[in-house]
C-alpha positions in Angstrom: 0.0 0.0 0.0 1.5 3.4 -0.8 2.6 5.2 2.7 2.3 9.3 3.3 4.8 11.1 4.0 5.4 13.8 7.2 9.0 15.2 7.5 8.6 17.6 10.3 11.2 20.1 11.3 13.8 17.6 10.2 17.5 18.8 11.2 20.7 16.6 10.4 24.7 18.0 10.8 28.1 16.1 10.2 29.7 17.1 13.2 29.6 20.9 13.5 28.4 21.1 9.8 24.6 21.9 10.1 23.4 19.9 6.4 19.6 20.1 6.8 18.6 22.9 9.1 14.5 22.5 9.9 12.9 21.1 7.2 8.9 20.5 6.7 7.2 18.7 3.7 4.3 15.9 3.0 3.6 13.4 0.6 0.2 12.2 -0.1 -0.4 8.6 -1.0 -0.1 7.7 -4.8 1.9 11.5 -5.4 5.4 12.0 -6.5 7.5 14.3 -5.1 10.9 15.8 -5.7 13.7 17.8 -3.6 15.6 20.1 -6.7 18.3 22.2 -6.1 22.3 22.6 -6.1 24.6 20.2 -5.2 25.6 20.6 -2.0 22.1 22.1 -0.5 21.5 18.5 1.5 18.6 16.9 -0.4 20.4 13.7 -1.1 20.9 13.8 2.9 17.2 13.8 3.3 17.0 10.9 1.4 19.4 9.3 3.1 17.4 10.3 6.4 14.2 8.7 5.3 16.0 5.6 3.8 16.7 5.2 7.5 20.5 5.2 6.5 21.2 8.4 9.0 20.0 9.1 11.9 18.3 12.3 12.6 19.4 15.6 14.8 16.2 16.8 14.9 12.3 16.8 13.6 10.6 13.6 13.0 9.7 11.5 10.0 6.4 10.0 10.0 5.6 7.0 7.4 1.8 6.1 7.0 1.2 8.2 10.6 3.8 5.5 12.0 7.3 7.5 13.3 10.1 6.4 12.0 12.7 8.7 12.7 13.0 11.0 16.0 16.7 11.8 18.0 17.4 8.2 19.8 15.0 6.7 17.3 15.6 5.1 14.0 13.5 1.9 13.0 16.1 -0.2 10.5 15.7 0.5 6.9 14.9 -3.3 6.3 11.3 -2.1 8.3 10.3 0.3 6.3 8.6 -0.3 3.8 11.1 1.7 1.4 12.8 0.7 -2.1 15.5 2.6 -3.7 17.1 3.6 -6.9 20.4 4.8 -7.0 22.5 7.0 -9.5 24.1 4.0 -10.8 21.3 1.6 -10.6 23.7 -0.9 -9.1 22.4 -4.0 -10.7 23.8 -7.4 -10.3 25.9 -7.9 -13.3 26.2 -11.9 -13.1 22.3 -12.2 -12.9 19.8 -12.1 -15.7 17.0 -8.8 -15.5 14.4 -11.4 -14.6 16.7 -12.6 -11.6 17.7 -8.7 -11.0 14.2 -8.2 -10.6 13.0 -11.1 -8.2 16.1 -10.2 -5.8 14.1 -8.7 -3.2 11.2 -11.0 -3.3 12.9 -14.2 -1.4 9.9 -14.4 1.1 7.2 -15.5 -1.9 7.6 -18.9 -3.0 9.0 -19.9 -6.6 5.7 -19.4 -8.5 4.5 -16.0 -6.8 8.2 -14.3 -7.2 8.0 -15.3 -11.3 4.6 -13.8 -11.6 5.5 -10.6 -9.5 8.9 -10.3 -11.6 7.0 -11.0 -15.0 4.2 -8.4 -13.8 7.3 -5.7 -13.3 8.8 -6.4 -16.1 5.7 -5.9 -17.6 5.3 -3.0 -16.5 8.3 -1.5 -17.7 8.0 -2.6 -20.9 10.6 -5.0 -20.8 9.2 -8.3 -20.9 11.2 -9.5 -23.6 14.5 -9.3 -21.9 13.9 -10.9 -18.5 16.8 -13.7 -19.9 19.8 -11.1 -20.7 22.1 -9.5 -19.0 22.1 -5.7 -17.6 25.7 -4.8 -19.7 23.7 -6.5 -23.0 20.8 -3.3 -22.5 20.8 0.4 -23.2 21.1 3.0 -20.3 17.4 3.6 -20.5 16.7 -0.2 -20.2 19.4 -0.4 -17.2 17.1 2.3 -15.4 13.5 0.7 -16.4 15.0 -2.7 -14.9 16.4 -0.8 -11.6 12.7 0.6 -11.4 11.2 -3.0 -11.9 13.7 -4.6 -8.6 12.4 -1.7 -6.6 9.4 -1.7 -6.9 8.9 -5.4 -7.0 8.4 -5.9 -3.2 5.7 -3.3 -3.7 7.4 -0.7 -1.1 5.1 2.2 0.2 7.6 4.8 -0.9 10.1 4.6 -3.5 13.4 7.0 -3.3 14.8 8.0 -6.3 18.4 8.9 -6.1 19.1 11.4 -9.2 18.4 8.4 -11.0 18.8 9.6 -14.8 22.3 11.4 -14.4 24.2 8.4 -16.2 21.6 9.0 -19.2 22.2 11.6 -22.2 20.5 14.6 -22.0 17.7 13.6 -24.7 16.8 10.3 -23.6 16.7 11.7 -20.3 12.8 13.7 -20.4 11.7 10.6 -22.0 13.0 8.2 -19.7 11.6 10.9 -16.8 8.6 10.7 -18.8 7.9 6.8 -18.8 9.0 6.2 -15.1 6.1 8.8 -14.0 3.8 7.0 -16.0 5.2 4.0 -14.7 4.7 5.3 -10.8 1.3 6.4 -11.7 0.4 2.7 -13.0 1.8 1.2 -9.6 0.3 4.0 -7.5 3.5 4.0 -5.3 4.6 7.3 -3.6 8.2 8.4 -4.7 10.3 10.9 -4.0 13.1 11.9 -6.2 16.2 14.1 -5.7 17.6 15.8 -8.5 19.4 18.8 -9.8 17.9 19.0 -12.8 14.6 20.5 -13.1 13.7 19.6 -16.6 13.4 16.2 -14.8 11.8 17.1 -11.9 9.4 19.1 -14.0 8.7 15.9 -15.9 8.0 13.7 -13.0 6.6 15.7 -10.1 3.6 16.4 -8.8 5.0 18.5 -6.1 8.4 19.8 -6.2 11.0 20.9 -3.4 13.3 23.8 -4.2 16.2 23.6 -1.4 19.2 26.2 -0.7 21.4 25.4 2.1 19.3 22.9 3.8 15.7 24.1 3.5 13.0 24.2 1.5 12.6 27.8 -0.3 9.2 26.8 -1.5 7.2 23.7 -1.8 4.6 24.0 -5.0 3.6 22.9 -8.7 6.5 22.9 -11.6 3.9 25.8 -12.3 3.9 27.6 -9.5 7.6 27.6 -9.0 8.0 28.8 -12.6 5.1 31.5 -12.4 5.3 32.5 -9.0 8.5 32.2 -7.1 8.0 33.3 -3.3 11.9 33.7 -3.1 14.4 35.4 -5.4 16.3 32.1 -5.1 13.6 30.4 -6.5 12.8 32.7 -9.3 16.5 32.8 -10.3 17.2 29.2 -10.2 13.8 27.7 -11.8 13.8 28.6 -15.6 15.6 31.1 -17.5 15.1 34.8 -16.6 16.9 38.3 -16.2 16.0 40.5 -13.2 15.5 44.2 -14.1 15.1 47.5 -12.7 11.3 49.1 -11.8 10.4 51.7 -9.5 6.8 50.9 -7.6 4.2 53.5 -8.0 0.9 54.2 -7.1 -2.3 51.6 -6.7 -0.1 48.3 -7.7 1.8 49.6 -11.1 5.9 49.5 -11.3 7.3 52.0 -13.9 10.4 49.9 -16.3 12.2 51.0 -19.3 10.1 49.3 -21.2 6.5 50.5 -20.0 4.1 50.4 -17.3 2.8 47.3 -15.8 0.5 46.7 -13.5 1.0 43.7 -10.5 1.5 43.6 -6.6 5.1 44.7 -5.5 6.5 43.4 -2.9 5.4 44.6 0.5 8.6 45.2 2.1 9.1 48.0 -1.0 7.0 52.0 -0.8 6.0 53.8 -3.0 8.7 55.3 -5.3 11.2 52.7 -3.9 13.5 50.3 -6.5 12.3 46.5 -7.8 13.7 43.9 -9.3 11.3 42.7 -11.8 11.5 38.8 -13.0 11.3 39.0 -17.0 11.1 35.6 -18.7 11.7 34.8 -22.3 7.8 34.6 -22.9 8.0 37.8 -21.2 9.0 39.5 -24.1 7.5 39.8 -27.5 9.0 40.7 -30.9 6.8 43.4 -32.2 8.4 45.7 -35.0 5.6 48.2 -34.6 7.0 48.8 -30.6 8.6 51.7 -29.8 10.5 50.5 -27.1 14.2 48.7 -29.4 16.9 46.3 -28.2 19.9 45.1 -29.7 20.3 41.3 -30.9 23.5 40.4 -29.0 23.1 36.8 -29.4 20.9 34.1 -30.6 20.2 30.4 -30.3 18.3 28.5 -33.2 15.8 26.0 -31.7 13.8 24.7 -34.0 10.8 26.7 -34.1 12.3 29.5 -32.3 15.0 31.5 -31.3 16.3 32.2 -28.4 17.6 36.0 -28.3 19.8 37.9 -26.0 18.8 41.2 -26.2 20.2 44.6 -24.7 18.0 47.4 -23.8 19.0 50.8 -23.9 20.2 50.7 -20.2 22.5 47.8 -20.9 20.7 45.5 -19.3 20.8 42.0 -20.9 17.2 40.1 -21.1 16.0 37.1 -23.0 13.4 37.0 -25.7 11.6 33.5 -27.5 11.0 34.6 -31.2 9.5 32.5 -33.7 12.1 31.4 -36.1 11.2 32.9 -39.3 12.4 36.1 -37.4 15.9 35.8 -38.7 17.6 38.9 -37.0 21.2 39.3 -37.7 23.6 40.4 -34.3 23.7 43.3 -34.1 20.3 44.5 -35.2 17.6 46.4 -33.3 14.4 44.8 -33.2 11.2 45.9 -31.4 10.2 44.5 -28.9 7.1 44.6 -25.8 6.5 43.0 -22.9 3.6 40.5 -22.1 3.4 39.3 -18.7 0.6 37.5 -17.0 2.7 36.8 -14.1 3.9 39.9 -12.6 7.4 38.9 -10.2 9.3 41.4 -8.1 11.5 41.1 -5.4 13.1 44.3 -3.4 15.7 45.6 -5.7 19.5 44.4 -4.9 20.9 48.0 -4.8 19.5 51.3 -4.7 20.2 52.2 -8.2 17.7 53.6 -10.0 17.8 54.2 -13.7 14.6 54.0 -15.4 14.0 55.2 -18.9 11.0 57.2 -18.3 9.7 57.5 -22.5 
């Protein structure tokens, strides 16, 4: 049965260095989760702490309402209920995929262990290769089979240890892509850590973004993207360039390229500095604008470009154009903005340098 998850003011240090530093999220049964940030932040750590491989400074960590992890208590990580897949997928190179699967079912008899390891391998789509070898199989394969063993004892929560780093970066969405659905089929609550979040984007329901052992906001790939509570957030989910606005009267922030109208922030008055979020949707190509920016770089992708663009301050901001806009570098192009999602954050500095046209 898939478990919940409660990790409740969880704290863990190696020796005086403090690695997770109060730390509250929850998993629902069935959902999928993910802890994205920088390496270095302490997400693998949690992991580690709700594999039941560390034990815990402080907080608790409740599995199905049952506790698990409390200072002076740590129930074995044989009793809980948990499977894993690691970076490596650390398969058993002398046994077949079939036999790589059944590994962890030893308690079922003969008969129940084959039809639990053909049903996984079912499910992964890799029935046809229960009698080969893990070094005989793609990457992708390697990772389908590691998912298979895991989830083969039918473990309430699965832990997924940036499990697609040893794949290339295009098989990588689509492999992120089939283990969701592949979760979703076995209704199992998972948790992933990774710090790629085209991945966790993929897979999540609900997705962690941690700097230096906490949790900076806990939300949608959508929300995070849209509506960053932090400027860590909003500067490390996405692509986006942080420019000046002053705030003005009733809600609207003056910029050098126009007026907009959104909540500022509340620790900002009237006539103070912003820093507004501008994303590459953000900003529209528009020849009839008045407001021009330089092409100072350009990335062909298909069915757009991706242009770096300076304004007239010298600020640098990013701008998706359809790709039958050719521009040349160098070229002035007009350009508007188009925001649904208005983002600001106190301004860095005090500088103030609007155009005001």
């Amino acid at each position: 049965m898939a478990a919940s998850v409660r990790v409740r003011s969880l704290k863990h240090a190696y020796g005086a260095h403090e690695v997770v530093r109060g730390m509250d999220f929850a998993l629902e049964p069935g959902r999928i989760g993910c802890l994205l940030g920088p390496s270095g932040c302490g997400k693998t750590t949690v992991l580690r702490c709700l594999a039941g491989f560390e034990p815990v400074k402080g907080g608790e960590i409740l599995l199905s309402d049952l506790l698990v992890s409390k200072p002076g208590l740590q129930v074995a990580p044989e009793r809980r209920g948990i499977g894993m897949v690691f970076q490596d997928y650390a398969l058993f190179p002398h046994l077949t995929v079939a036999k790589n699967v059944a590994f962890g079912l030893a308690r079922m008899t003969e008969d129940a262990a084959n039809e639990r390891t053909a049903t996984m391998l079912t499910l992964v789509g890799l029935s046809g290769v229960a009698d080969v070898y893990p070094h005989e199989l793609s990457g992708g394969q390697q990772q389908r089979v590691a998912l298979a063993r895991a989830l083969a004892p039918a473990p309430g929560l699965l832990l997924l240890d940036e499990p697609f780093s040893n794949l290339d970066v295009d098989l990588r969405e689509r492999i992120s892509l089939e283990v969701r659905e592949i979760l979703k089929a076995a209704g199992t609550t998972a948790l992933l850590v990774t710090h790629d979040q085209n991945e966790a984007f993929a897979i999540a329901d609900e997705i962690g973004v941690m700097k230096d052992g906490v949790i900076e906001q806990w939300d949608s790939a959508y929300n995070l993207y849209h509506r960053p509570r932090t400027r860590f957030v909003a500067d490390f989910v996405g692509q986006g360039v942080f420019v000046r606005g002053v705030a003005e009267h009733e809600g609207r922030m003056r910029t050098e390229l126009g007026d907009l109208e959104g909540d500022w922030p509340q620790q900002v008055s009237q006539g103070g500095a912003v820093d507004l979020l501008l994303r590459p949707d953000d900003i529209l190509h528009d020849d009839a604008s008045p407001w021009q920016a330089e092409v100072t770089a350009k990335a062909f992708r298909g069915a757009e470009f991706l242009y770096t663009l300076k304004l007239a301050s010298g600020t640098r901001v990013l701008s998706l154009v359809p790709s039958h806009h050719n521009h040349a570098i160098g070229e002035f192009i007009g350009i508007r903005l188009a925001i649904d999602h208005v983002v600001a954050f106190p301004a860095e500095t005090a500088r103030v340098d609007i155009d005001q046209r």
